[in-house]
N, C-alpha and C positions, 0 to 999 in steps of 0.2 A: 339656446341649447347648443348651436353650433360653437362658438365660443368656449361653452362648458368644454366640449369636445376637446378641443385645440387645446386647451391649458392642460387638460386630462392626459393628451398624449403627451404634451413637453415637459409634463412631470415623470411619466413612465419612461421616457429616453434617460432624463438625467439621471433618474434614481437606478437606470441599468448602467448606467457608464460608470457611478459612483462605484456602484457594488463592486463591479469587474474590477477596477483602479485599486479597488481597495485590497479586493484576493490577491489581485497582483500584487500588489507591496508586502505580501506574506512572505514574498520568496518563495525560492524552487522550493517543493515538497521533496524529501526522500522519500516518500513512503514509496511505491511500488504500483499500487494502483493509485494515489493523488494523482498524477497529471492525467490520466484515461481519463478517472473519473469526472475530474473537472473539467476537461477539457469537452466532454459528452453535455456534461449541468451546462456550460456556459454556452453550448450550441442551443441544446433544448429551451434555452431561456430566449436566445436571441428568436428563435424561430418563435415560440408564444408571443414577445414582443412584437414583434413584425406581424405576426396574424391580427395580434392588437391596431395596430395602428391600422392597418388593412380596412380593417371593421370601424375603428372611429372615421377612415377618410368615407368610405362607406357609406356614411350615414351621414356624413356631412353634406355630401354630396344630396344626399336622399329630402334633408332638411334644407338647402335650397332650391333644389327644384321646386319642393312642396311651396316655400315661400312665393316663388316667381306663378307656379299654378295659380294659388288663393291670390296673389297680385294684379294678377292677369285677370281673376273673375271679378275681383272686386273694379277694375277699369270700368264696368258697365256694360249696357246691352250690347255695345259694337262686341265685345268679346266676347259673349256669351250667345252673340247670334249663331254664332261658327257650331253652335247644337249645345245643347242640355245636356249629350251624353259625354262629353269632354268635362266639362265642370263637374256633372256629378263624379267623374272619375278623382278631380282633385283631393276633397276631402277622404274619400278611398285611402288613397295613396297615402296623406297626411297622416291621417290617424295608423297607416303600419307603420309609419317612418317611425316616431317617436317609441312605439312600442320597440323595434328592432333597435332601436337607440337604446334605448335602457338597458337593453340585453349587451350590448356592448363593454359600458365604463364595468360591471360588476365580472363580466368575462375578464377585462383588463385588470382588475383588479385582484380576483384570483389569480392571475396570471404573475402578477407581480410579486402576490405572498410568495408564488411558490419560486419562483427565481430568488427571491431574498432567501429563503430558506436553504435554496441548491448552494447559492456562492457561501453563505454563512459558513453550512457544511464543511465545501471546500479551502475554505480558509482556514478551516480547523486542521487541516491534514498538517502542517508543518508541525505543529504545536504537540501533535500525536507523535510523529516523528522523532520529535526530539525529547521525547522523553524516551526514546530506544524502543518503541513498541510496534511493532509494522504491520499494518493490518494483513491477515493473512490474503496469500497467493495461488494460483493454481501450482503445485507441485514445479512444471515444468519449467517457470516464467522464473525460477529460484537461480536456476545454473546458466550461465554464458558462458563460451567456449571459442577459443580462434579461430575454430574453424566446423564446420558441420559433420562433417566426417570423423571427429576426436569424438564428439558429444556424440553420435551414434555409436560411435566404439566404446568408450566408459559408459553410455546411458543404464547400463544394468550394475555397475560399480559403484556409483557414486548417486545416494541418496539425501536428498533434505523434506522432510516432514514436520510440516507446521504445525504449531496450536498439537504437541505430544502430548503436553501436559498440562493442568491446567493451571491456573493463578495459584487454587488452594494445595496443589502438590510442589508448585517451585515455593512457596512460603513456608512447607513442612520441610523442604531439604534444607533452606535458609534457616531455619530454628534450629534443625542438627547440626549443621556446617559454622554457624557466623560463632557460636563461644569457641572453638577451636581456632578458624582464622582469627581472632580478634585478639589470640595471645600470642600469634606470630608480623614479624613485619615484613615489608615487600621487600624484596631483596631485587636487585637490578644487575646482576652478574649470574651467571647459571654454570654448573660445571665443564657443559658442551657447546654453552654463548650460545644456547637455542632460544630461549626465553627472557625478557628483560622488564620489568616491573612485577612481580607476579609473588603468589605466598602457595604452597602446593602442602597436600594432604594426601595420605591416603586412607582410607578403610573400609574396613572389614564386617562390621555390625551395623544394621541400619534401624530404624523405626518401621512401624508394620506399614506405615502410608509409604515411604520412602521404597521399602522392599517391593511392594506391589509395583512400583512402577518400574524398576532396574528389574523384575521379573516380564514387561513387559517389554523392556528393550528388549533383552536377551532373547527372546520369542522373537522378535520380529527384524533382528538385527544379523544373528549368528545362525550359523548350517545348524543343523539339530544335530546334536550329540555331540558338538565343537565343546571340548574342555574349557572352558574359562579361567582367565587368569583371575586369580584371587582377590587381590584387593580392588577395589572401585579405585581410581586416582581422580583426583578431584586439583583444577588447578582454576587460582584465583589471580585475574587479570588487573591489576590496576586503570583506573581511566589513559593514564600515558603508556601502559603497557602493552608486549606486544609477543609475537610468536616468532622466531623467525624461521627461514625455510629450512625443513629437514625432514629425514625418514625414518620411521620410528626402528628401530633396532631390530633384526629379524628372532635375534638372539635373546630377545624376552618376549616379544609379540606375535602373534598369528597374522591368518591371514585376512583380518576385521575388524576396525575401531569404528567404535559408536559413540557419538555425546550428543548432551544435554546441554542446550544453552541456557544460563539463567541470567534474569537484571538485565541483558543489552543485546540491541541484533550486533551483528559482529559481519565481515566478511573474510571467507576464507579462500586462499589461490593456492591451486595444484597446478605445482611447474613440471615439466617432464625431465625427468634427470638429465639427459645427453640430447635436450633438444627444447632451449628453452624459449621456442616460439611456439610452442605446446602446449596452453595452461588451460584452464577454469577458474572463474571466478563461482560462489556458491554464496550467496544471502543467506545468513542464519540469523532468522529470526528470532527474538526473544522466546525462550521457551516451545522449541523447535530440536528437534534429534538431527543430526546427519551421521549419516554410513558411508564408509571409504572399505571396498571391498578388493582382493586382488591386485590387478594392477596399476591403479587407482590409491592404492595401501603401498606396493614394492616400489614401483616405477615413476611415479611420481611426489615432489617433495610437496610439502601442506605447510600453511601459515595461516598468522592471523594477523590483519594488516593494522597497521598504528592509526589512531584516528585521523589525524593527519590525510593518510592517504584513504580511508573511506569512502571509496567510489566504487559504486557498482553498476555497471551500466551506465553510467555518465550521471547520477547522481547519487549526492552525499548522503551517508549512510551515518548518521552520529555513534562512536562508541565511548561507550559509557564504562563502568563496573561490570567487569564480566566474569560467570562460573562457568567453568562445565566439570559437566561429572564423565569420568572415562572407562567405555568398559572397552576391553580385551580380550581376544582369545587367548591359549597358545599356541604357542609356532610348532607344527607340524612339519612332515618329513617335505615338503614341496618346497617349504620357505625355505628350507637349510640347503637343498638344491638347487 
């Protein structure tokens, strides 16, 4: 039994270092919560592991003593003068040891499904990543800033909202939107050099799925009784495409742009016009709205960075094929001032 033990434990070592060795070779995760989270599973597991081994040395221990007792009583009368109530103690002992042992390897071995399962998981996180889908965040955990004091000051400006819409409303705007893009090509020159790979639309008439949801932005995006600008603008990213930094015209916009991301997280940086140690970075998740309100909209410029540079937070954010659809206000008397 004790034996059993030993080999039982130096299979649960190796098949945890395996596992570990193995998630590592996935590479860094982008996702946003992959490193927390694995990093939590791969504690949790070493700590069941260890309680494991804790419990087989345990019982190792327990199955030799037992041995050396029943050893001892079988030597003969010299050992068993020393009283009857020692010896009968032995088989006592004996017979929990073996019981507490069983309980052991089937603890270890739960113990082990469930570690194979945590890292498996976690190894999955790169593979999620990179198909552009991030599992959703706490709101807050979305926006970084240079400084604590900026992100207190825009924190009421500048909105990201995960998981807006869901799978089946970004694949009804895809059904209205892709025969239109699919008759234009990406053009890589813009007339302001703001944008480079990109194919752009606008309109006006949408589908009843489509409208319900661009009536939900509009609710929860713009001041109530804010005019809206008329068309939807809809701009289509190429995978090598990109935004560059600039501010949207005061002279057709208000004071609030809202989009929809679709097909890729994307990240976006607000620079401060006359002070460009001033930024935000903002994770926009796959199918995720963000709001640029005020000074957040006037005062600082917006882009969308080339995949290339896709870092957010110190990991790589894969972008893909990206849409967003754009609502607007209009510019009111405060912008024009």
């Amino acid at each position: 039994m004790e034996r059993r033990m030993k080999l039982l434990l130096t299979a649960l070592t190796r098949t945890h270092r395996s596992a570990v060795c193995s998630a590592q070779r996935q590479g860094p995760t982008s996702s946003a919560r992959g490193p927390t989270s694995s990093a939590r599973c791969l504690t949790s597991s070493a700590r069941c592991l260890s309680s494991s081994a804790r419990c087989l040395s345990s019982s190792a221990r327990c199955l030799s003593s037992s041995a050396r007792c029943l050893s001892s009583s079988a030597r003969g009368p010299t050992s068993s003068a020393r009283g009857p109530t020692s010896s009968a103690r032995c088989p006592s002992s004996s017979a929990r040891c073996p019981s507490s042992s069983a309980r052991c390897p089937s603890s270890s071995a739960r113990c082990l499904s469930s570690s194979a399962r945590c890292l498996s998981s976690s190894a999955r996180c790169p593979s999620s990543s990179a198909r552009g889908d991030l599992s959703p965040l706490r709101e807050d955990a979305l926006i970084v800033g240079s400084s604590p004091e900026l992100l207190q000051r825009l924190g009421s400006q500048v909105e990201v909202r995960t998981s807006f819409i869901t799978e089946e409303e970004e694949g009804a705007f895809l059904r209205e939107l892709e025969p239109g893009l699919k008759k234009k090509r990406y053009e890589f020159d813009h007339w302001d050099d703001a944008i480079h790979g990109y194919r752009e639309t606008e309109r006006l008439s949408w589908g009843a799925a489509c409208e319900e949801v661009l009536n939900r932005v509009r609710s929860v995006a713009f001041p109530e009784g804010s005019q809206l600008l008329g068309p939807v603008h809809v701009l289509d990213l190429d995978q090598s495409g990109y935004i560059k930094p600039h501010i949207d015209s005061i002279k057709f916009c208000g004071s609030t742009i809202a989009g929809l991301s679709l097909l890729s997280d994307s990240i976006m940086r607000l620079v401060k016009e006359d002070a460009a140690g001033d930024r935000l970075d903002l994770l926009l998740p796959r199918r995720s709205l963000y709001i640029l309100r005020d000074q957040a909209r006037y005062h600082f410029t917006h882009e969308i960075l080339k995949d290339e540079e896709s870092v957010f937070n110190g990991q790589k954010v894969p972008r893909l094929r990206r849409i967003s659809v754009i609502c607007r206000n209009l510019p009111d008397q405060r912008a024009q001032d």
